[in-house]
LUMZAPA-884662 format. One record per residue (C-alpha): residue number from 0; residue in three letters; x, y, z. Coordinates in steps of 0.02 Angstrom, whole numbers. Example, Ala and Ser with C-alpha at 12.3 -4.5 7.8 and 13.67 -1.06 7.14 Angstrom:
BEGIN
> seq|type|X|Y|Z
> 0|ALA|615|-225|390
> 1|SER|684|-53|357
***
This chain:
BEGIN
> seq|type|X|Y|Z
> 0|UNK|2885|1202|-2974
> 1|UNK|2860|1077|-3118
> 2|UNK|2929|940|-3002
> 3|UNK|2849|998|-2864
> 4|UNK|2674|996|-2970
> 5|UNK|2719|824|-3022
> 6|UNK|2736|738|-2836
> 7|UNK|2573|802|-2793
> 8|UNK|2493|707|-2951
> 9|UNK|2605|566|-2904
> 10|UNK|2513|571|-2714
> 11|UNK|2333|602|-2793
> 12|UNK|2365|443|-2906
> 13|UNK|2409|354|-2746
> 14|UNK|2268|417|-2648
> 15|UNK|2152|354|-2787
> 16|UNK|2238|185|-2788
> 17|UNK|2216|167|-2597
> 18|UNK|2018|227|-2625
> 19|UNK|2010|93|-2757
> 20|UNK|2071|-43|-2611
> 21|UNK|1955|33|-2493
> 22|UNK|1815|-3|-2599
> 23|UNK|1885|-192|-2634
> 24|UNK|1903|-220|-2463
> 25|UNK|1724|-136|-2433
> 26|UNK|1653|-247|-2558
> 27|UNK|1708|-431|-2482
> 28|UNK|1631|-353|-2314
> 29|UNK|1476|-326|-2399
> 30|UNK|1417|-486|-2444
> 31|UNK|1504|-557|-2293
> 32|UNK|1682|-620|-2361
> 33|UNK|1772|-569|-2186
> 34|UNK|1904|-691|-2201
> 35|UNK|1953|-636|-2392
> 36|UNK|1922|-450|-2324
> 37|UNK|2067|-492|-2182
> 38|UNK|2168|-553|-2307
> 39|UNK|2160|-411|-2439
> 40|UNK|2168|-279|-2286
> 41|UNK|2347|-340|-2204
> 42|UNK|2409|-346|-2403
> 43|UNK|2368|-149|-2409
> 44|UNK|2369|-73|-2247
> 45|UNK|2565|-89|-2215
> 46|UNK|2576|68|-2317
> 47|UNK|2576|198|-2229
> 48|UNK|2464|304|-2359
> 49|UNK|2345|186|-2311
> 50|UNK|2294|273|-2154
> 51|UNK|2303|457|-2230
> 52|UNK|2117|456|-2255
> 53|UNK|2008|427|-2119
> 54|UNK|1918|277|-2221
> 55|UNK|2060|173|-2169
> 56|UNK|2041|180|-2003
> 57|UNK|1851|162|-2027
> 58|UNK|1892|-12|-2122
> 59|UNK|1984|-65|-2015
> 60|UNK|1875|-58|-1862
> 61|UNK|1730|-115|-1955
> 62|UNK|1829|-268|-2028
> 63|UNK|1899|-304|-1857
> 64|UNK|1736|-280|-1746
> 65|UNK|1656|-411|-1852
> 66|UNK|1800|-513|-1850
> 67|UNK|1796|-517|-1645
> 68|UNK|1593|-579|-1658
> 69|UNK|1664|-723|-1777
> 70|UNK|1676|-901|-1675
> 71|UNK|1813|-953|-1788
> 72|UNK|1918|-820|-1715
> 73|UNK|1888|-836|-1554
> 74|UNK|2028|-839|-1467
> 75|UNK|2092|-685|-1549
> 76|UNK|1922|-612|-1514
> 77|UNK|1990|-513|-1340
> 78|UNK|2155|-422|-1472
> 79|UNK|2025|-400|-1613
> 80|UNK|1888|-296|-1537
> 81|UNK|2020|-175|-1461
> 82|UNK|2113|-173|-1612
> 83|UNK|1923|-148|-1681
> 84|UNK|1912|1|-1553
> 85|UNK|2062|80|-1563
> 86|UNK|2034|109|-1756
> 87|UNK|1877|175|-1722
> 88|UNK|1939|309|-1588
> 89|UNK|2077|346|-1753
> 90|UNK|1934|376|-1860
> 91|UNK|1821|481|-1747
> 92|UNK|1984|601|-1704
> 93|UNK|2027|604|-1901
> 94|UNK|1816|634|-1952
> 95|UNK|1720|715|-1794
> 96|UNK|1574|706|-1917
> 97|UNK|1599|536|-1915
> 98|UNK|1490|551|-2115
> 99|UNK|1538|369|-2155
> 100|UNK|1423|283|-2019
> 101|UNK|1280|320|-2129
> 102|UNK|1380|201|-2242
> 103|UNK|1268|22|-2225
> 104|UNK|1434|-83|-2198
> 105|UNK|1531|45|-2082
> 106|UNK|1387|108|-1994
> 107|UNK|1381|-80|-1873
> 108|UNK|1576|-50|-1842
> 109|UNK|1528|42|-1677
> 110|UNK|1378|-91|-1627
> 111|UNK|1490|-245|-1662
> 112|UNK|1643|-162|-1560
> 113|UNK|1488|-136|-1408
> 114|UNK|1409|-320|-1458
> 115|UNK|1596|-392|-1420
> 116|UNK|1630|-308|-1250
> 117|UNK|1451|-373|-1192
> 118|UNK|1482|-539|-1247
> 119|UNK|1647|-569|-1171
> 120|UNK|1575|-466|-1018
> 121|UNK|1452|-561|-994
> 122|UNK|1540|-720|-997
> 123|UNK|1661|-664|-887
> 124|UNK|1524|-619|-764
> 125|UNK|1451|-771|-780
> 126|UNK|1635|-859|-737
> 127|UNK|1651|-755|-583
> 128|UNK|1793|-652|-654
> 129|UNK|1724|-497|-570
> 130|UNK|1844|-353|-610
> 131|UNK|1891|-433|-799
> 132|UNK|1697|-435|-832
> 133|UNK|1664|-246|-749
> 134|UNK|1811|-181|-868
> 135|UNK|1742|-233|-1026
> 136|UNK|1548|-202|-1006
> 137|UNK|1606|-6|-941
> 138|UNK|1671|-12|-1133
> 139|UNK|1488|-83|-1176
> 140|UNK|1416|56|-1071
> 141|UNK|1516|212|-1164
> 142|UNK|1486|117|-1345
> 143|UNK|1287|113|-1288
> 144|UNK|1273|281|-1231
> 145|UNK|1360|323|-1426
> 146|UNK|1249|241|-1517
> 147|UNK|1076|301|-1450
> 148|UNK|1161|448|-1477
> 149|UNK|1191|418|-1648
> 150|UNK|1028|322|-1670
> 151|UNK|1127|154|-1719
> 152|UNK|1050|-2|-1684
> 153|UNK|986|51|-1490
> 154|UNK|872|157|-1420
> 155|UNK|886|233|-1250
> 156|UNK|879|351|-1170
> 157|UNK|1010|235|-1093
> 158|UNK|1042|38|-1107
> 159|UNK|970|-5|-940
> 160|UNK|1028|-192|-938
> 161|UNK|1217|-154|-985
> 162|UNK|1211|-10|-855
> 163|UNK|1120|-112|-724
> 164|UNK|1266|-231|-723
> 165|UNK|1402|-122|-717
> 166|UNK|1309|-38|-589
> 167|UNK|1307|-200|-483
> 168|UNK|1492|-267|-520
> 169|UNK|1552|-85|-463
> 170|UNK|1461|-101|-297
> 171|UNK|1511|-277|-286
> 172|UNK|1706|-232|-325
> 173|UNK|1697|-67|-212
> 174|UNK|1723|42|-356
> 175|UNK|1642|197|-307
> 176|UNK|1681|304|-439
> 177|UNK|1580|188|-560
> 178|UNK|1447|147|-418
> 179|UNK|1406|363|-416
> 180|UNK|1415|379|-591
> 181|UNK|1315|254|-698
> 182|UNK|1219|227|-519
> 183|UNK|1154|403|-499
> 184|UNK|1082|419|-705
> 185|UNK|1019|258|-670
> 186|UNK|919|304|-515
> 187|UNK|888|489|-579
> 188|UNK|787|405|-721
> 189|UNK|694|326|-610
> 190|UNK|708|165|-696
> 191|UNK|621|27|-608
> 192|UNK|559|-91|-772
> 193|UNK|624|-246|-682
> 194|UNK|635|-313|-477
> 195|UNK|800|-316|-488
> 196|UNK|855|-146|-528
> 197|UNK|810|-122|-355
> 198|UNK|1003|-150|-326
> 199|UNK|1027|9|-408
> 200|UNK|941|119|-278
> 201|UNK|981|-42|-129
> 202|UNK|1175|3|-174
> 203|UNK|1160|201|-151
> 204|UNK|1063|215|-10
> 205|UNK|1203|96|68
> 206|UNK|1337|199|11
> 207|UNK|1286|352|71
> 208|UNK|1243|279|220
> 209|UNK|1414|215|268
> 210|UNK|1496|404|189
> 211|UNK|1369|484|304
> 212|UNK|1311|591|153
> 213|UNK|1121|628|246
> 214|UNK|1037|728|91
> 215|UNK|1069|575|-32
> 216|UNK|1051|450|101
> 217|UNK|854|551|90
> 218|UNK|854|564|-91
> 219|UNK|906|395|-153
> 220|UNK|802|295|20
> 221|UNK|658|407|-47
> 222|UNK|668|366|-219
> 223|UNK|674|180|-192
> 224|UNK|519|173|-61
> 225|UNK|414|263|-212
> 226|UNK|481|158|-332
> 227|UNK|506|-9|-252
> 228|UNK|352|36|-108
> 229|UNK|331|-154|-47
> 230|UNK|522|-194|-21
> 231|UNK|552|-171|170
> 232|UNK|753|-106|134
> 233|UNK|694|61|110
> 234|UNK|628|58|291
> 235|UNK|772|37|377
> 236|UNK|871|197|460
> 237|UNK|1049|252|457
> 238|UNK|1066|157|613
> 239|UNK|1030|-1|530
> 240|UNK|1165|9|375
> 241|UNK|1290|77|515
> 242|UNK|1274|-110|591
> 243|UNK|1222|-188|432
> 244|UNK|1357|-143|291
> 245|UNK|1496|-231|401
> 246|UNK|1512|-372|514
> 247|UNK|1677|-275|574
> 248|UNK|1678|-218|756
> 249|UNK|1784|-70|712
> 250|UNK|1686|1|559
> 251|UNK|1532|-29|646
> 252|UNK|1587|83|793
> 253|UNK|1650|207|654
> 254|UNK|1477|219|569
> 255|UNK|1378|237|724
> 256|UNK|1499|379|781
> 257|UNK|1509|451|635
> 258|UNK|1303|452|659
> 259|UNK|1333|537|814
> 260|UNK|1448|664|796
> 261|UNK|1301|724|680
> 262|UNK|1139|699|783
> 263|UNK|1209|701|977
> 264|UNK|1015|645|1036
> 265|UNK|1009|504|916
> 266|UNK|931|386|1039
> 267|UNK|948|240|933
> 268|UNK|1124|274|849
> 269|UNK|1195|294|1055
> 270|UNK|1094|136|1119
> 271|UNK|1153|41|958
> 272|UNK|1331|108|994
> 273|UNK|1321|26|1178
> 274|UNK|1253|-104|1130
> 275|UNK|1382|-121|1025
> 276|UNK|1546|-93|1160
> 277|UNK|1440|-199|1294
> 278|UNK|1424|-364|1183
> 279|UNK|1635|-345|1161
> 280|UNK|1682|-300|1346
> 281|UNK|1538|-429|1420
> 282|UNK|1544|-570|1314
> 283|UNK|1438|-725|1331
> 284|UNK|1555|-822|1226
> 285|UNK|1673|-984|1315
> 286|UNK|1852|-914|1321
> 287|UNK|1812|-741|1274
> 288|UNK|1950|-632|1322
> 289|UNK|1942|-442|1356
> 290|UNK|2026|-328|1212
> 291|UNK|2146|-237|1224
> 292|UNK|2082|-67|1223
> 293|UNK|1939|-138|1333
> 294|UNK|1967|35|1465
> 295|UNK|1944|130|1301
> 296|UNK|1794|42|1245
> 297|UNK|1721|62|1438
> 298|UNK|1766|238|1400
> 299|UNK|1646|265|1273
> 300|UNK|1531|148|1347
> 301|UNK|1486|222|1523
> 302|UNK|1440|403|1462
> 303|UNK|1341|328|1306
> 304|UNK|1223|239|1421
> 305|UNK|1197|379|1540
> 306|UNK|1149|498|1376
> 307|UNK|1050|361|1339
> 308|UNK|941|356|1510
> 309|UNK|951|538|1509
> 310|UNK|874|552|1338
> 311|UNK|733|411|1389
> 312|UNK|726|406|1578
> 313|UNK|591|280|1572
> 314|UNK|682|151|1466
> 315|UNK|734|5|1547
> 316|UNK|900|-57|1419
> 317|UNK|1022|77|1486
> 318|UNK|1004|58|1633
> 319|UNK|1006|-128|1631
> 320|UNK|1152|-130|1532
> 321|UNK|1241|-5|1659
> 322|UNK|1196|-135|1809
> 323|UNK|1263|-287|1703
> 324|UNK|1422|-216|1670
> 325|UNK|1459|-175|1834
> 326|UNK|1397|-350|1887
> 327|UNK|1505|-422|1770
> 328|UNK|1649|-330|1813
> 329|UNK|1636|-369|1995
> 330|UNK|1623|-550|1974
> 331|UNK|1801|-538|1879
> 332|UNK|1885|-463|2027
> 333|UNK|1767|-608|2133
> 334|UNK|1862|-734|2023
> 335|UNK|2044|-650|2087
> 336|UNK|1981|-637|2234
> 337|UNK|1938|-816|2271
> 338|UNK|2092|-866|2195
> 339|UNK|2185|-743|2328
> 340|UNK|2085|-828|2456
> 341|UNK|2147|-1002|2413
> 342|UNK|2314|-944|2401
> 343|UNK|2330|-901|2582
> 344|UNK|2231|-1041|2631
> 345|UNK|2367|-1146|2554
> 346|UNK|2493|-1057|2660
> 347|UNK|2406|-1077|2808
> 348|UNK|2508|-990|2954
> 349|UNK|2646|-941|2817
> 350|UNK|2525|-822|2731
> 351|UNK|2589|-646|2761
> 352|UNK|2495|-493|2804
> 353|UNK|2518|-428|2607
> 354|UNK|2446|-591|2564
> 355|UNK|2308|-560|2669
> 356|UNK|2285|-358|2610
> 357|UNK|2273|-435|2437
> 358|UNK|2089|-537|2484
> 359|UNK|2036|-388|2578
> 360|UNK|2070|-248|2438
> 361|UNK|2000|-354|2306
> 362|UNK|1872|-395|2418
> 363|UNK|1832|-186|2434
> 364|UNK|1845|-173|2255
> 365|UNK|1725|-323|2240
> 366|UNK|1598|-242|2337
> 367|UNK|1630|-46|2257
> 368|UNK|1587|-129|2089
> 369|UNK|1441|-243|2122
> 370|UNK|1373|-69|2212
> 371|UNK|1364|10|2060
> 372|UNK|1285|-98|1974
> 373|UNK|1149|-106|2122
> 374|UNK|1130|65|2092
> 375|UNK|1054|61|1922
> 376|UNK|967|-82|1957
> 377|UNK|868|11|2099
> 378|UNK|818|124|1964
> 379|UNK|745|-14|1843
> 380|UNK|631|-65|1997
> 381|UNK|509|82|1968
> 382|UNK|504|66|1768
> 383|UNK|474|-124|1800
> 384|UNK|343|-77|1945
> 385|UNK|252|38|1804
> 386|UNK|248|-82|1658
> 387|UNK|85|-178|1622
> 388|UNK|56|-334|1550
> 389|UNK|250|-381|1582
> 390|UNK|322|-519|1438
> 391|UNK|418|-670|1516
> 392|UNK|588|-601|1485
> 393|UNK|527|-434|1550
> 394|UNK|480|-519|1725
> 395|UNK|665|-624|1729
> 396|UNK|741|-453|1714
> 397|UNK|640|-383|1845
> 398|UNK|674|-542|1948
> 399|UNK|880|-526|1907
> 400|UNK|887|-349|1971
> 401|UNK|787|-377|2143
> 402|UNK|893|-523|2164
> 403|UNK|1051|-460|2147
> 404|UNK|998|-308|2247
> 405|UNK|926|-427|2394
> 406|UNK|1122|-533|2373
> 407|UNK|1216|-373|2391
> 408|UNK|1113|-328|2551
> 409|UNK|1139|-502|2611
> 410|UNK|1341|-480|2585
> 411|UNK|1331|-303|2686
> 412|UNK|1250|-404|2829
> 413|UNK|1365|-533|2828
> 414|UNK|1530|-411|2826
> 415|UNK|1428|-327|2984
> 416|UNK|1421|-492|3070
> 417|UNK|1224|-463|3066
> 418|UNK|1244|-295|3174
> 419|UNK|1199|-180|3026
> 420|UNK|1033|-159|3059
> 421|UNK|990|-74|2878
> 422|UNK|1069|-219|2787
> 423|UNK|959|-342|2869
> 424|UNK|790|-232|2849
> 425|UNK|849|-208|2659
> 426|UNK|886|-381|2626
> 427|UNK|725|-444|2710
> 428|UNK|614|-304|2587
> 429|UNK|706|-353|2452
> 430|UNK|703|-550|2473
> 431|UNK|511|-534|2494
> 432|UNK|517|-431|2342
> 433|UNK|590|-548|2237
> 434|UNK|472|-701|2309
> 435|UNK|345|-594|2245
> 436|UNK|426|-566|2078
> 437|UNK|455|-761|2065
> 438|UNK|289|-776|2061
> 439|UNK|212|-668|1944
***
């Protein structure tokens, strides 16, 4: 028992010795002797009993978080301040009352450790180093959040610049996670002390947009029109981020379906959807080629623009749209068509009868297309007839349709050799139609 009795007076002396270093160590930091601190600190804290009261730990992040602020240790600054934080996350398991932050030279440990990551956050930030500058000022972010809690240094209720850029950099690096979290208490607040925390409420009401998440897609649009009332972003509808958040065909077509799927009679989402298909599978563009799920895409297409003029009979862009398709889908088979022609014009009297069944079945196909589109032209002529005060590209539209109503006439007279007495009293009504038209 006596020897027993004796270790523990041997361990209490030790203790004491080791509070006795604390306080030498404590001192130098006091009056700002860092360097000399460093020095006295690495001579002690190899032993082990060093660490067996949570001061040590405490010292140790104090002396290191002011050690990473210190330009003559800069390059170490990056292993200091998460040596700095790592002692401190020691301390805080060893003392959850964490009593020796109302010590004047401990009680900065926690700020200097925050100071650090914003520093080198911000730099990196500034650098362009995106994901090494998001990773640091998160740190920044927890740290902030600890000391308005503890009523060190900052006051909050949050640290709206730190949090504003992490808030940013997630959105920028697609981190979603971050974007939801530090986003949503930021927008909750409803923090709006500078212009450009309107990227804050900008970056929800896209992401809820694209994840088709309607009740904060409302909440978070809502909150930035009251907040932010003369920015025009918080005018624009689901429909607009489906087209906007991606200059990819394929999530484009995924957001507008996704639309869709939820509101079947979304006029705008199904025009903006054809719209969409019809610019792919009818481009404008030199040397534009077809895709290759282009009988997919027509697919979708065809019964999207019917919905469309079903939902809005007297709209003119279906059916327009449905007509130029068709038209130019027949002149492709026109192009095969001539080329068939000159093929057996080469031959001459060695053209065979299949060479000659070729012309005339793309010729049928030529003319069961370019009917179609006739079709739904015919039914723009009425709408057109009805408009008032008609814009310039208004009247070439109205002047496209009658003519290419008045050509396919024209071609059914011709194929009847000028017998088909309809053809030639629909292609006379519809060429004086479109004089008339030319002239408006």
């Amino acid at each position: 028992m006596k020897k027993i009795g004796l270790l523990t007076i041997v361990s209490f002396f030790a203790l004491a010795s080791f509070a006795q270093k604390y306080d030498e160590i404590k001192g130098l930091m006091a009056i700002g002797q860092y360097t000399k601190a460093k020095d006295l600190f690495e001579k002690n804290s190899t032993h082990k009993k060093f660490y067996e009261k949570p001061e040590g730990y405490m010292i140790k992040a104090a002396l290191f978080s002011a050690l990473s602020l210190d330009s003559s240790f800069k390059s170490q600054s990056a292993s200091m301040v998460a040596t700095a934080e790592e002692a401190f996350s020691q301390y805080k398991t060893m003392d959850p009352s964490t009593k020796l932050l109302s010590d004047p030279v401990y009680q900065n440990a926690p700020y200097y450790i925050y100071a650090s990551y914003y520093n080198d956050g911000v730099t990196d930030l500034n650098g362009n180093k995106n994901e090494e500058a998001f990773t640091k000022l998160v740190k920044a972010v927890e740290l902030s959040d600890y000391l308005i809690e503890k009523k060190i240094q900052l006051h909050g209720p949050i640290d709206t610049a730190i949090n504003y850029y992490v808030i940013v950099l997630a959105d920028i690096i697609h981190n979603n996670d971050a974007l939801l979290k530090y986003g949503k208490r930021f927008a909750d607040m409803k923090i709006n002390s500078s212009k450009d925390y309107e990227n804050v409420y900008q970056g929800l009401v896209r992401y809820y947009a694209v994840n088709n998440d309607d009740a904060n897609f409302d909440k978070y649009k809502a909150l930035g029109k009251e907040l932010y009332p003369q920015s025009d972003f918080f005018n624009y509808s689901k429909v607009d981020f489906a087209l906007g958040v991606s200059s990819n065909f394929n999530d484009k077509l995924k957001n507008l379906e996704n639309i869709i799927s939820k509101d079947p009679n979304n006029y705008n989402a199904i025009l903006s959807m054809s719209e969409l298909i019809f610019d792919t599978l009818n481009s404008r563009k030199e040397g534009a080629v077809l895709p290759a799920n282009a009988d997919e895409l027509e697919a979708k297409l065809l019964p999207a623009l019917i919905k469309a003029n079903e939902l809005k009979p007297t709209e003119l862009q279906p059916l327009l749209l449905l007509g130029d398709h068709y038209t130019t889908k027949s002149n492709r088979i026109l192009e095969k068509k001539s080329a068939a022609e000159n093929e057996v014009t080469k031959k001459g009297s060695k053209a065979t009868a299949a060479d000659k069944k070729i012309v005339s079945d793309l010729n049928k196909e030529y003319m069961a297309q370019y009917e179609k589109a006739v079709q739904y032209f015919e039914k723009t002529l009425p709408i057109f007839e009805s408009t008032k005060d008609m814009s310039k590209v208004v009247k070439n539209q109205y002047k496209i349709a009658v003519g290419i109503i008045a050509d396919y006439w024209g071609m059914k007279r011709d194929a009847s050799g000028g017998t088909d007495k309809k053809a030639v009293q629909m292609e006379t009504k519809y060429n004086d139609l479109y004089d008339k038209v030319r002239k408006m």
